[in-house]
C-alpha positions in Angstrom: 106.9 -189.0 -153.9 108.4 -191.6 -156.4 106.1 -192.8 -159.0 105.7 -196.7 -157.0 105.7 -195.0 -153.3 102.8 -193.0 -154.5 100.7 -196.0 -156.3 101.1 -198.1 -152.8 99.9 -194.9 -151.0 97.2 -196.2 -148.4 94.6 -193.5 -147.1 94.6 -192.5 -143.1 93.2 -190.2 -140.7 95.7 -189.4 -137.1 94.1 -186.7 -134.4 91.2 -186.2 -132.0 88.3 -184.7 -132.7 84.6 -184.2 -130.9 84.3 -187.8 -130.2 87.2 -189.5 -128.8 88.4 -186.3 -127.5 87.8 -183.3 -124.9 87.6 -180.0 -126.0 90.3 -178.5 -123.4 92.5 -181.0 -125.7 91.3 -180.0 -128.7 92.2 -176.4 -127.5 95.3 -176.7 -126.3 96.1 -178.5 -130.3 94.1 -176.5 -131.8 96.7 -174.8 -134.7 96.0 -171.5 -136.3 96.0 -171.1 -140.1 99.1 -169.1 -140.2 101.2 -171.9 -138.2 99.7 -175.0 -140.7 102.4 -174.4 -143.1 105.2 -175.3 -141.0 103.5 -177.9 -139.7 102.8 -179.3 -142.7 106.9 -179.1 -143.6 107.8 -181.0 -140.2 104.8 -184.0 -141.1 106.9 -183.8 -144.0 110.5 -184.3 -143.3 109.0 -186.6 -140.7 108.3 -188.9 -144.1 104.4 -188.4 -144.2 104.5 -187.0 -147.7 100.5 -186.8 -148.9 98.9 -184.6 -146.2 96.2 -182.2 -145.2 95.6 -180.7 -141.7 92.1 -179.5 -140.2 92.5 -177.6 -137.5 88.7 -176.5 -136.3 86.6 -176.8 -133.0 85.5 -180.5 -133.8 88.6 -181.8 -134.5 92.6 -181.1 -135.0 93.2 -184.3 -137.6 95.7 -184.9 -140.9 94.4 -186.8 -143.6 96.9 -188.3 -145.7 98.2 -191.1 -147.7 101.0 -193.7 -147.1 102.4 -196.9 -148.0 102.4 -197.9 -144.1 99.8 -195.5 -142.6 99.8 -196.8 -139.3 103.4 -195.9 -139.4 102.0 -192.7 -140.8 99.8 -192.1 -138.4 102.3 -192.3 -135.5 104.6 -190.1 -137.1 101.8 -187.2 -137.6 100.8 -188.0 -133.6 104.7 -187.5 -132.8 104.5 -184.2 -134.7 101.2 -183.1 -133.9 102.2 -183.6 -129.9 106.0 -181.7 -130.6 103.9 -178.4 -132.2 101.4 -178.1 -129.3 103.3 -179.3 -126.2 100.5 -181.7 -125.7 101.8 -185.0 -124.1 102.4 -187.6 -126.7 101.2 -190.0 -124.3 97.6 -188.0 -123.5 97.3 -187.4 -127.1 97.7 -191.0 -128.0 95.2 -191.9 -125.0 92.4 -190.0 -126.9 93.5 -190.4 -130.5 91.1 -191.5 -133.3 93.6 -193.5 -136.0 91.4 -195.1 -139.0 93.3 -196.3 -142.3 92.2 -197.6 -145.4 87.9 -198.1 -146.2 87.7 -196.7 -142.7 89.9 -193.3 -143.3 87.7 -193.2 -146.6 84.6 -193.4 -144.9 85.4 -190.9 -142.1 86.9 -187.9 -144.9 83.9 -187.9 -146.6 81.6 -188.2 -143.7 83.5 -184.9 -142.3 83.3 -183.1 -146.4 79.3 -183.7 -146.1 79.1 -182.4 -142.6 77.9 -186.1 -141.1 80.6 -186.3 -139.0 79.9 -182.7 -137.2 78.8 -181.8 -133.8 75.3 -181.2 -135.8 74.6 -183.1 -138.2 74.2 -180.8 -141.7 76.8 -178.1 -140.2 77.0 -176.0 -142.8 80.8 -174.2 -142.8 82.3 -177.7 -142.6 83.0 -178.6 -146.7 84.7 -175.0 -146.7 86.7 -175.5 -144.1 88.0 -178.7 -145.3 88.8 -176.9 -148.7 90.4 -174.4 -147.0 92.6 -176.5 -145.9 93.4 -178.3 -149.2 94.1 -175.1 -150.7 97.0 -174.7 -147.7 97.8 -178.1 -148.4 98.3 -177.7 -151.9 100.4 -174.5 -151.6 102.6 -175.8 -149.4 103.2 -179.4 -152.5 102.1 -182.4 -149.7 98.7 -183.5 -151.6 99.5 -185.9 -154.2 98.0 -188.6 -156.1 96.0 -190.5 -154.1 95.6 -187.7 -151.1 94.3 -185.1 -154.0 91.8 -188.1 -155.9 90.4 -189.2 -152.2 89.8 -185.5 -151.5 88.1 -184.6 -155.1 85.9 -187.6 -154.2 84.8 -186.3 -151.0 83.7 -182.8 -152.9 81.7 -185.0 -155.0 79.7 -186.8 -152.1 79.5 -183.9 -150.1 77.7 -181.9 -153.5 75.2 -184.9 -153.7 74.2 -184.9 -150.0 73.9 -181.2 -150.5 71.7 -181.6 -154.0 70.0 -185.1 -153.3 69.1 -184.3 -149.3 67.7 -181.5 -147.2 69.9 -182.8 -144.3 71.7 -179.1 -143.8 68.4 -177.2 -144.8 67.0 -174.5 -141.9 68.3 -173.1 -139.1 70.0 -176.0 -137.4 73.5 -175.4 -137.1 74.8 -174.3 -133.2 75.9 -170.6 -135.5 72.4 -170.1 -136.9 71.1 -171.1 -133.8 72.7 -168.9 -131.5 72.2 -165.8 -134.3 68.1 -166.7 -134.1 68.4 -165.8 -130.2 69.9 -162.8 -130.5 67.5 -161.6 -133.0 64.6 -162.9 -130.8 65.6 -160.8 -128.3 67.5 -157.6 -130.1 65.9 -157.7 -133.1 67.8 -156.3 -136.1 71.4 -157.1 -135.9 72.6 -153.9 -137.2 72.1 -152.0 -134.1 73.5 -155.0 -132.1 76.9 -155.0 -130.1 78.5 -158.0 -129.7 81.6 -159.0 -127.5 83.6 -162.0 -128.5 85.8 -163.0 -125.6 88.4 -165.8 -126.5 88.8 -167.5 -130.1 87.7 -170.9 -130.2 86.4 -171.9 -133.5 82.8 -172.6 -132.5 82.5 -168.7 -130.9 84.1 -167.9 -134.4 81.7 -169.2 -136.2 78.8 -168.0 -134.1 79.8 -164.4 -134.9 80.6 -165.1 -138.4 76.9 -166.1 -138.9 76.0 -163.1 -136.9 77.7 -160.9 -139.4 76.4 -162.7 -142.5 73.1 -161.7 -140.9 73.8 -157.9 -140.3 76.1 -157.6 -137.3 78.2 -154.6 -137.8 79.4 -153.6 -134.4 81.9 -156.9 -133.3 85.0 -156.5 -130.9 87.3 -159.6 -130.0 89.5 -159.8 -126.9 92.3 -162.7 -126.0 94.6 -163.2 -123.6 96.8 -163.4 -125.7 96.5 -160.3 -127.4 98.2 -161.5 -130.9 95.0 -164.2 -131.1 92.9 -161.5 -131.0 94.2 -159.6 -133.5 94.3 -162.4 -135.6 90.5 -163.1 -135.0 89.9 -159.6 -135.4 91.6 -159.8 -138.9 89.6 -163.0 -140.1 86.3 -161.2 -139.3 87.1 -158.0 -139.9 85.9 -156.6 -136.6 87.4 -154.5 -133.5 90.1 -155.7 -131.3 91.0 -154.8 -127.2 92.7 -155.9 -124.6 91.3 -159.2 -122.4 92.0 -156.5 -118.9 89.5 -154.4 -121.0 86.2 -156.8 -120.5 85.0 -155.5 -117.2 84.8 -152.2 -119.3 83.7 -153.5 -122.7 80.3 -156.0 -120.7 78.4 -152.8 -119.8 78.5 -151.8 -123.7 77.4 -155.2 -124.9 74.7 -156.3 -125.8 75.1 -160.1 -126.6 78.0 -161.8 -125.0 80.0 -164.8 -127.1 82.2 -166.9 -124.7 84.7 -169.3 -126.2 87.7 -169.5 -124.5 87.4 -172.8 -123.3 90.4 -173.2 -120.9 88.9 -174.5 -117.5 87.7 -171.0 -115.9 84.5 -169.0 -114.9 85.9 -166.1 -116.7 82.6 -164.5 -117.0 81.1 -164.0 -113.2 77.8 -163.2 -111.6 79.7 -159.8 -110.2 80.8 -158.8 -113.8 77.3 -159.4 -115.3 75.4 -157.8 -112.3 77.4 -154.4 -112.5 77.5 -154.7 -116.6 73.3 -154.8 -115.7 73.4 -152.1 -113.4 75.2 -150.0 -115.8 73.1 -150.4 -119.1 70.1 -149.7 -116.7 68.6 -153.2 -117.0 69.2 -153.6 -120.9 69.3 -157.4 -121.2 72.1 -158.9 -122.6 72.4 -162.2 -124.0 75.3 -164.4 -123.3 76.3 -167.6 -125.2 78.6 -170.0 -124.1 80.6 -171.9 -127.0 83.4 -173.0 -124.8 83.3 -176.6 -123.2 84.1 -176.7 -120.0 81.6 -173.0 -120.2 83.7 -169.8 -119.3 80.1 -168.6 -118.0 79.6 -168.8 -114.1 76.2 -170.9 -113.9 75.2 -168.3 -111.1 74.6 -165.7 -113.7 71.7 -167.5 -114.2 69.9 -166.3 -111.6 70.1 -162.6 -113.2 67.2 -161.1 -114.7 68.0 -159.6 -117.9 70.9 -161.9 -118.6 69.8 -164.8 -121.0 72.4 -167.1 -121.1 72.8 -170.2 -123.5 75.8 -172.7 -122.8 76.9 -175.0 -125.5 74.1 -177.9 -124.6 71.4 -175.7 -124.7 72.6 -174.1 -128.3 73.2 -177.9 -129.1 69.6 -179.3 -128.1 67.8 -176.5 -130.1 70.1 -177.3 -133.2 69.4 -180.6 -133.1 65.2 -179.9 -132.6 65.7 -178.4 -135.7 66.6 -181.5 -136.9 63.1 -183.9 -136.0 62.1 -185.2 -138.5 64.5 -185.0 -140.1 66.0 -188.2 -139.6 65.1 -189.6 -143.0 67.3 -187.1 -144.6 70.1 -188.0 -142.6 69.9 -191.6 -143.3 69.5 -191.2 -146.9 72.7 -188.8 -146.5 74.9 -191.4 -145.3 73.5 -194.1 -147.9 74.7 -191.5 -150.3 77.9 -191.2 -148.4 78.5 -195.4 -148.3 77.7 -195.6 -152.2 80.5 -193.1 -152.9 83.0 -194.6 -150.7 82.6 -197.9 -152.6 82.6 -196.2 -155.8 85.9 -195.1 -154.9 87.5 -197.7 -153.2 86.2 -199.5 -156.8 87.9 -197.6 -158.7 90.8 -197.6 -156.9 90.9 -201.2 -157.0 90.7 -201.3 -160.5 93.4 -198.5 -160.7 95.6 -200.8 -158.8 94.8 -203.9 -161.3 96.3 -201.7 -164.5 99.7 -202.9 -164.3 98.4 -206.8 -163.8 96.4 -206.5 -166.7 98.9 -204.9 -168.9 102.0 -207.1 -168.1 99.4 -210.3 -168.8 98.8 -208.5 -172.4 102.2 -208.0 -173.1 103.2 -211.4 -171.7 100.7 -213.0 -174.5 101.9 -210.6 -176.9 105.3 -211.6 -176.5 104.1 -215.1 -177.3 102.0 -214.6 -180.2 104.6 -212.7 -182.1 107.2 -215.6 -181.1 104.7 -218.1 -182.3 104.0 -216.5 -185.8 107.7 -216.1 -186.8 108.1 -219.5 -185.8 105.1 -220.8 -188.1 106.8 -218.6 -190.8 102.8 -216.7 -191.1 101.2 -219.9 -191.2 98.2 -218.6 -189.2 96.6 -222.2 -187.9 100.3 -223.6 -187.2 101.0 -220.3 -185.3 97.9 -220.5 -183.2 98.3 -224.5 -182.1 101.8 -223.3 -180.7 100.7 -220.1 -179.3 97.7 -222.1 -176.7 100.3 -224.9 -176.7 102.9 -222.7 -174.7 100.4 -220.4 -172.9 98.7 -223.7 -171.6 102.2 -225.3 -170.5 103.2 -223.5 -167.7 99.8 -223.5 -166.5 98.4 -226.4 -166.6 102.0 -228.0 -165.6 101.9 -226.1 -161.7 98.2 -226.9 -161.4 98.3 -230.4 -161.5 101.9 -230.2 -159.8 99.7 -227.9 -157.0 96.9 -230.6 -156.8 98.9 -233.6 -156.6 100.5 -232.3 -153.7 97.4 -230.6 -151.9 99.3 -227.3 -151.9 95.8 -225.9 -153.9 91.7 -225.5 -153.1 91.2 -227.1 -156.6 87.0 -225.5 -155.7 88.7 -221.7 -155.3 90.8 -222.2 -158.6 88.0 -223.7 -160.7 85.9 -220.7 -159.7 88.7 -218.1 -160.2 89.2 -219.6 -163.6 85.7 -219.9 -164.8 85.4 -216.0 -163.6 88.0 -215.1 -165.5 87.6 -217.1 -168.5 83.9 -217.5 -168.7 82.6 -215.0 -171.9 80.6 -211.9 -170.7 77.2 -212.0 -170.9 75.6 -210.7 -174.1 73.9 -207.9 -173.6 70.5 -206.1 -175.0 71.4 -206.0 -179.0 72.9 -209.9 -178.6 76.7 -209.0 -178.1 79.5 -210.2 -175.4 78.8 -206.6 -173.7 81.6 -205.4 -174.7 82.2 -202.3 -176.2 83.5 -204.1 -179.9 87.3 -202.6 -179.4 90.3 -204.2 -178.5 91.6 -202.4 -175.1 95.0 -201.9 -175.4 
């Protein structure tokens, strides 16, 4: 990006995620990590150079940096719509756009896990790192995209250090891992069946491994998803015609599929039961709309958990809690402004030098005029500085184009000296900047 596109870059966020969005969309756009290169290349020969795509189960969304980001943000919709086959017209009806404080805010409310399903959601900061590093590769952060997102890092580590928002058990992964403990006890005898690849499911049996899980075998109907799931956990793989085959050997279920069907059915449960001689199994249901039949309730030995129940226990977890979270998000708010602060002062660099160097010019002019006489050279210096001045503002007053109040204020700020500080100077730190 050219050296002046990149200093007008403004900060925006284009996608859906678990608010404004369902999750069959949110499936259906949901990218895998292997396609986000290309991706990335077609956001930029659409013209959206600074950009970084998370792809996860809360939200498919590009963060990036433009001079016009609402045109931006239209641009990443139009691609975003192309790659998935989604509508554009659907995806813009459940689109969340934010630029500027508001794209600022909602980055590093996502980096410090505020912005998750549950609240303090630990996996979130790496996978927005994750993709930064893909980002990266592929040359689209830049300036202001690679500062905003260093930033974020830095309020998501104080939330992390300063808070106990994401301390215990309360994310839907730990959760879910908890039950199958409660019921199976040690994980390392445990077999678990992950049918479909949503990222929630993902998750949940990524906690399960962290916690022992050794036996883990993914199925997909599309068979090359599996593999690829398989691959990331470093598990078993089979064939989606396989499950009726695979149930009876299971011993906690993981649906997360997501796409609209019962795929799991009272009959499949029932004989899986029959099979392992009444050996319960526990079933949890990541996917929304569930891929569980609600009739396999009514099975004994089958303990199923859709994604509300997961989600209500997570967030008991959380009582008490709420103090934590609020002191979070103060943390959050005071590093947004800190930014956007030093941004803005960023921005004022190039003011502030041209004014030096415009009185620069003139005191140089006015001492080889006053041939070194120093008093001489300084009544012609103020003299001309004052002209122009002076001349527009009375010009500007006498013919009302000017709130005289708003300029006498913006001249006494300023031009007013700083205030001195504790050892009786200006509060200044004694050197001339520049």
């Amino acid at each position: 990006m050219p050296e002046d596109r990149a200093h007008s870059a403004r900060p925006f966020v284009a996608g859906v995620n678990h608010r404004t969005s369902s999750l069959g969309l949110r499936d259906q756009m949901f990218i895998e990590d292997e396609a986000v290169p290309g991706v990335l290349a077609r956001l930029h020969d659409a013209g959206v150079a600074e950009a970084v795509l998370l792809s996860t189960c809360d939200r498919v969304e590009v963060v990036g940096a433009d001079p016009d980001p609402d045109a931006a943000a239209d641009r990443v919709l139009g691609v975003l719509a192309a790659e998935t086959q989604v509508p554009l017209a659907d995806l813009k009806a459940q689109a969340h756009i934010a630029v500027d404080e508001a794209a600022v805010l909602h980055l590093f409310n996502i980096a410090a896990s505020l912005a998750s399903l549950v609240i303090g959601e630990p996996q979130v900061l790496g996978q927005v790192k994750a993709a930064h590093r893909i980002a990266k590769e592929a040359g689209l952060p830049a300036g202001v995209l690679e500062s905003l997102l260093q930033a974020a890092y830095s309020a998501a580590k104080r939330v992390r250090t300063e808070t106990g928002v994401g301390e215990g058990p309360v994310s839907i992964a730990a959760v879910a891992t908890m039950l199958v403990q409660d019921l199976h006890g040690d994980l390392e005898g445990v077999s678990a069946l992950l049918v479909g690849a949503g990222d929630m499911g993902e998750m949940v049996a990524e906690d399960m491994i962290g916690e022992g899980l050794t036996n883990l075998t993914v199925i997909h109907p599309r068979e090359r998803r599996a593999k690829r799931t398989a691959r990331v956990l470093n598990c078993n793989h089979d064939l989606f015609e396989n499950l009726a085959g695979l149930v009876p050997k299971t011993d906690v279920l993981i649906a997360a599929l997501g796409g609209g069907g019962r795929i799991v059915e009272k009959s499949l449960v029932a004989a899986a039961l029959k099979a392992r001689r009444r050996r319960p199994i526990l079933v949890v249901d990541t996917a929304v709309p569930g891929d569980v039949d609600p009739a396999v309730h009514d099975l004994d030995d089958a303990y199923v958990y859709d994604f509300g129940d997961l989600e209500r226990i997570a967030m008991e977890g959380l009582v008490g809690r709420g103090a934590e979270a609020q002191a979070a998000q103060r943390i959050v708010d005071e590093e947004v402004r800190a930014f956007l602060n030093g941004r803005r002062e960023r921005d004022a660099g190039p003011l502030v030098t041209g004014l030096r160097q415009y009185f620069e010019d003139h005191r140089a002019q006015a001492l080889a005029e006053a041939g070194g006489d120093a008093e001489k050279a300084t009544h012609l210096l103020v003299a001309r500085l004052l002209h122009g001045p002076s001349t527009r503002l009375r010009r500007a007053a006498a013919e009302a184009d000017l709130d005289l109040a708003a300029a006498e204020r913006l001249i006494a700020h300023l031009f007013q000296p700083d205030p001195p500080d504790a050892d009786g100077g200006t509060g200044g730190s004694g050197k001339e900047n520049g």
